[in-house]
TIKOLZA-704777 format. One record per residue (C-alpha): x, y negated, z negated; residue in three letters. Coordinates in steps of 0.2 Angstrom, whole numbers, padded with zeros to 4 digits, always signed. Each point is the difference from the previous one (the first is absolute). Layout:
BEGIN
XYZala ...
This chain:
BEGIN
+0548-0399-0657unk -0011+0017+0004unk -0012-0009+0005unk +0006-0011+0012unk +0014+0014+0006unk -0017+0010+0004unk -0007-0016+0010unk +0015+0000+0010unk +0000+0018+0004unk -0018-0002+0005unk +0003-0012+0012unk +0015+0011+0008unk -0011+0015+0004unk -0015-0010+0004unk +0012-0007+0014unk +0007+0015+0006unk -0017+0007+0001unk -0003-0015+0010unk +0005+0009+0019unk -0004-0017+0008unk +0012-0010-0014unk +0015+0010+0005unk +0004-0005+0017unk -0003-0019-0005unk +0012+0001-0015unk +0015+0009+0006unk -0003+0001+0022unk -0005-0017+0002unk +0014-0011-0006unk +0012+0007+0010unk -0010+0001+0017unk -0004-0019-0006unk +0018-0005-0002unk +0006+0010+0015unk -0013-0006+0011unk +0004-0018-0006unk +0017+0002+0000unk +0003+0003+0016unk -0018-0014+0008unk +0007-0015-0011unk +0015-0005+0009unk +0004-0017+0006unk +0013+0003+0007unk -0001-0008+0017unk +0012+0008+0015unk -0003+0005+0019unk -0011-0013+0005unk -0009+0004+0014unk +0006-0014+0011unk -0006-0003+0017unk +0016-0009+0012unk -0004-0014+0012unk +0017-0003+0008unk +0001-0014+0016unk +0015-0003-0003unk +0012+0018+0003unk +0015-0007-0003unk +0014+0010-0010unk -0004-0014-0014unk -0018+0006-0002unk +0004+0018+0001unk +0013-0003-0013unk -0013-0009-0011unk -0011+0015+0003unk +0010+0014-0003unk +0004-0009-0017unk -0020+0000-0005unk +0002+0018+0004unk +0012+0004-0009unk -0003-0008-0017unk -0012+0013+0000unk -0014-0011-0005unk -0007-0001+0017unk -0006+0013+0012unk -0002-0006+0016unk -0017+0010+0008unk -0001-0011+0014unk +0000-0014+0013unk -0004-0010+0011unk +0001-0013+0014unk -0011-0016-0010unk +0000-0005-0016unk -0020+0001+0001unk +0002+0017+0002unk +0002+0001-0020unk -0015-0003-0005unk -0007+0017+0007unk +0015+0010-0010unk -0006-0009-0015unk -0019+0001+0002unk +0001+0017+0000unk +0013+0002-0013unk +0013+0009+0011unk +0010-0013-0004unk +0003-0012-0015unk +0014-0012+0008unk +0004-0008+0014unk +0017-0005+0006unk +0000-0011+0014unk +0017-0006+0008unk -0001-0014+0013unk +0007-0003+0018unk +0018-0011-0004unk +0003+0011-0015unk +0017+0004+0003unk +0004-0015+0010unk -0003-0011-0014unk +0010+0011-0014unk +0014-0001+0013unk +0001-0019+0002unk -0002-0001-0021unk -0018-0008+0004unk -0013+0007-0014unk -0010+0017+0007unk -0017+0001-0004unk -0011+0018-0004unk -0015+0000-0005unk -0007+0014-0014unk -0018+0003+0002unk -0007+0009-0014unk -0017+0009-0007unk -0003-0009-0016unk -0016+0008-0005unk +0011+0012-0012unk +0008-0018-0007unk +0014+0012-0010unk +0007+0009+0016unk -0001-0015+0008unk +0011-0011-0012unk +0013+0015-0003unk +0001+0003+0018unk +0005-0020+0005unk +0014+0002-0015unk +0006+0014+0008unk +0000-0009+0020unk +0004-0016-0005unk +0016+0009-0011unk +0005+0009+0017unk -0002-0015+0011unk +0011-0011-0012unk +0016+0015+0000unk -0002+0002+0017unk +0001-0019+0003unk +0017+0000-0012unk +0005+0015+0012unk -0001-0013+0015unk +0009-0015-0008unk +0014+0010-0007unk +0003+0007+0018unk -0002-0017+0009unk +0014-0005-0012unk +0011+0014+0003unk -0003-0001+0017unk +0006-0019-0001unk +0014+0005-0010unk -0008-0011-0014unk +0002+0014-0012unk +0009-0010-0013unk -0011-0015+0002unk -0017+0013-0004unk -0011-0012-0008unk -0004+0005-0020unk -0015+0011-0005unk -0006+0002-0017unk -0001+0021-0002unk -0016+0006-0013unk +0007+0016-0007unk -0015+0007-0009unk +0001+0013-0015unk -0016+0009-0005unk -0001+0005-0018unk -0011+0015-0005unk -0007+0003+0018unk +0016-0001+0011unk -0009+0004+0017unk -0017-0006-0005unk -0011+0013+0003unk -0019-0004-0005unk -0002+0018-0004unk +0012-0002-0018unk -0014-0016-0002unk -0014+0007+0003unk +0002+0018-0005unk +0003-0003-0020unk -0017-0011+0004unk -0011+0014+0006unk +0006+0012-0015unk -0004-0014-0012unk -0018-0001+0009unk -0004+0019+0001unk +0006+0000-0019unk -0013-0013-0002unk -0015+0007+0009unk +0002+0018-0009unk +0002-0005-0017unk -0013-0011+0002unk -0013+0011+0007unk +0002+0016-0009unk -0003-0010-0016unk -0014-0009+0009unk -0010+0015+0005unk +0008+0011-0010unk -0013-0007-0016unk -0014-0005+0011unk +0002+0019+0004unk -0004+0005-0016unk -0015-0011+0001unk -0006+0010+0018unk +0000+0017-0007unk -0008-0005-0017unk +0016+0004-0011unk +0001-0015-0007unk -0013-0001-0012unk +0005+0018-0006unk +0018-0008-0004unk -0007-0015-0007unk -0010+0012-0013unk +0014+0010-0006unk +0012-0005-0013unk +0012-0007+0012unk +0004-0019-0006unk -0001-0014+0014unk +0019-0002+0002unk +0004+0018+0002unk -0014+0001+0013unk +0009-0012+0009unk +0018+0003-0002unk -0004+0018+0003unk -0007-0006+0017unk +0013-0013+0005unk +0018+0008-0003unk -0005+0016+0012unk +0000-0015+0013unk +0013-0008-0006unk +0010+0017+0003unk -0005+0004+0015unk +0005-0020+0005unk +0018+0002-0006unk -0001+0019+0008unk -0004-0009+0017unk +0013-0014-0003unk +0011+0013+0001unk -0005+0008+0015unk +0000-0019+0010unk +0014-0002-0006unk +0009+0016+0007unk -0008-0003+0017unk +0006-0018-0002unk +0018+0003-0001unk +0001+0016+0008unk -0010-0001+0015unk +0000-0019+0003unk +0020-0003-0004unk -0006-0016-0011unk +0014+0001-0014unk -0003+0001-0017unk +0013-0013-0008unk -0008+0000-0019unk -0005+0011-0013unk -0013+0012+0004unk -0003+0001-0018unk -0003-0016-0001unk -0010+0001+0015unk -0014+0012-0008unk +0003-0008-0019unk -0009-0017+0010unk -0011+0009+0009unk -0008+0007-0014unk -0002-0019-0007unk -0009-0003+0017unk -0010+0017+0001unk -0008-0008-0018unk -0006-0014+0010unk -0007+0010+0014unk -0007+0014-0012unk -0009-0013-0010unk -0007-0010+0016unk -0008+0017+0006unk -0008+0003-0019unk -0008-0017+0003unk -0005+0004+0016unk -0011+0016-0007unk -0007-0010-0012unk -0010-0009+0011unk -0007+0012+0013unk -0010+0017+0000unk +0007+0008+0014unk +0017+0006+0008unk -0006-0007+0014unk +0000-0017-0008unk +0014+0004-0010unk +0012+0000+0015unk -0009-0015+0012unk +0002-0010-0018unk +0018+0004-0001unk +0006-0002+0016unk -0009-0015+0005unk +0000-0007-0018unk +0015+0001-0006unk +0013+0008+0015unk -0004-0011+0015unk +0004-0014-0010unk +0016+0005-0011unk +0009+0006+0018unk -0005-0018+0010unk +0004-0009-0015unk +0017+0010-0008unk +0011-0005+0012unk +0003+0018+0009unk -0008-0005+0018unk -0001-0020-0004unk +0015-0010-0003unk -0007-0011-0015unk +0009-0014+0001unk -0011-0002+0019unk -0016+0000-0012unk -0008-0017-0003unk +0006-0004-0019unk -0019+0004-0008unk +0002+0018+0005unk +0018+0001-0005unk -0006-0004-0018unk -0013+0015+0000unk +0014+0015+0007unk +0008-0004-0018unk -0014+0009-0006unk +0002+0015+0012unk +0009+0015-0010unk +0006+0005+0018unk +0011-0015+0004unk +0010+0002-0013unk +0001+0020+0003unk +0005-0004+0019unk +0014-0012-0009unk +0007+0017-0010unk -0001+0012+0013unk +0008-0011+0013unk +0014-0004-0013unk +0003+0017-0006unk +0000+0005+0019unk +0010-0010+0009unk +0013-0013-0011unk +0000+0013-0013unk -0007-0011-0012unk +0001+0005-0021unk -0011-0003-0013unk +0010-0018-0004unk -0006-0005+0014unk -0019+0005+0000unk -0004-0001-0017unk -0011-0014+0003unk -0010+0010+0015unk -0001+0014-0013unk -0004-0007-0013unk -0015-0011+0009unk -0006+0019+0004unk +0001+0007-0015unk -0011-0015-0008unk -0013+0000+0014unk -0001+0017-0002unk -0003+0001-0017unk -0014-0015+0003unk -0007+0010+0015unk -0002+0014-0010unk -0006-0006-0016unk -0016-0008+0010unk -0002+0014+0008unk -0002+0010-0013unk -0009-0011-0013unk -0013+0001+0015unk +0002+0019+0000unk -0004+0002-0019unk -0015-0011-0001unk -0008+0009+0018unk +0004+0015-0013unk -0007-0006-0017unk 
């Protein structure tokens, strides 16, 4: 146990001495998750609308004013012809266009259907589709606005014609803000990224600066070598799991409903998988250079498309659904999200974690049988 505890205090020093290493281990996850936390944001509200009113009537001011006031739309401006919209969203001053024709008001007061035409930008398909739910939900209450006057106005009130009511109730994410999604999914992603790096370049170091054939002649055995060089990582991962998460609840309000200790007991179970990937990535390159292209367009480009964090998997084509049950992250992204947000317990992601501590046992044990014989 000398031995190996010298190895670890070794790798300690030789990153402090590192002046470059600092910044990335303790600065860099939290400008990442800041900077992250605030860009990724789905969240779709004051629509630049542009109005195209030939009617002006109280009916399509009405309608307007509700647009306005949902507070999803902005109106930045108007015009006389509903041609007139294509220059607003050519030039992306506008992303919508509302357009309310001549007999607008005529018809809702004769109890004729009233036409209004959305014109929308679709080259962001996203906005686009949120933004019709959103205009096609205010056009609908303001049309049952209309009918229930008409019918008070007739003294029909009694005789109001049956609606069925949606009374929805959101569990875990009451308001649905993207930013509880999405957040918990960048800090799973930096977690990723760091772990898997500094164990990458952090042995393809050693080969650099020539130190690696001075360990490999000393009496240091093959496992201490590389226990020594992996569990200062894997501290510094569970050190910056902390810190995320901090930022997480503190500075993004996205609640923490389950057991942090929990939390870092499986993070540590996907911090093996991670740690063990970035071994293997060193085994096969001569450089840090290559060391991080290998790792980020090997093995992280792939595990974030394919884990389900950006992607709904259920949208992908059933061959590749079949391969992100071999991605350590899509079960990690399961945990966090769980842990997170419904508050989930180990009764219920015993199977995610229990998937993780197998392929990281597997990951590593590859990598490291690589390791040795690269040694021997």
């Amino acid at each position: 146990m000398r031995v190996l505890w010298r190895v670890i205090v070794k790798e300690f020093l030789q990153i402090r001495r590192d002046r470059k290493m600092i910044p990335v281990i303790f600065v860099a996850p939290i400008v990442q998750i800041t900077v992250f936390g605030f860009a990724v944001n789905t969240d779709v509200t004051n629509v630049p609308t542009v109005l195209v009113d030939l009617d002006r009537s109280a009916s399509s001011r009405e309608l307007v004013n509700r647009f306005v006031e949902s507070g999803y739309f902005e109106i930045v401006g108007s015009g006389e012809r509903a041609v007139e919209i294509d220059r607003w969203l050519v030039t992306s001053k506008a992303q919508l266009g509302l357009v309310i024709g001549q007999g607008f008001g005529s018809a809702l007061a004769s109890s004729r259907q009233a036409a209004v035409q959305l014109i929308v930008d679709g080259s962001d398909a996203s906005s686009a589709n949120v933004a019709l739910g959103y205009a096609s939900s205010v056009a609908r209450e303001f049309g049952v606005a209309v009918e229930a006057r008409r019918l008070r106005a007739t003294g029909a009130a009694s005789a109001a014609f049956g609606q069925v009511v949606l009374v929805p109730r959101v569990f875990y994410n009451p308001d649905l803000k993207s930013r509880w999604f999405y957040v918990p999914a960048v800090l799973a992603m930096i977690l990723m990224v760091m772990t898997m790096l500094l164990s990458a370049m952090g042995v393809v170091r050693e080969k650099e600066i020539g130190t690696m054939e001075q360990l490999i002649v000393t009496p240091i055995r093959p496992w201490q070598l590389l226990v020594g060089k992996l569990l200062p990582f894997a501290v510094i991962g569970v050190f910056q799991m902390i810190v995320a998460t901090a930022v997480t609840v503190f500075g993004f309000g996205v609640p923490l409903r389950g057991s942090f200790p929990l939390l870092l007991g499986l993070t540590t179970l996907f911090i093996l998988s991670t740690l063990g990937l970035g071994l293997f990535v060193s085994t096969l390159v001569q450089n840090q250079q290559q060391a991080m292209m290998g790792a980020v367009f090997g093995a992280m480009v792939p595990m974030i498309y394919l884990s389900g964090l950006i992607f709904p998997i259920a949208n992908m084509p059933p061959a590749i659904q079949a391969v992100t049950y071999a991605i350590p992250l899509r079960y990690y992204a399961e945990i966090i999200r769980g842990v997170f947000l419904r508050g989930s317990g180990i009764a219920v992601l015993w199977p995610e974690a229990l998937t993780l501590l197998l392929m990281g046992i597997a990951i590593l044990a590859v990598a490291a049988l690589r390791f040795r014989k690269r040694l021997d």
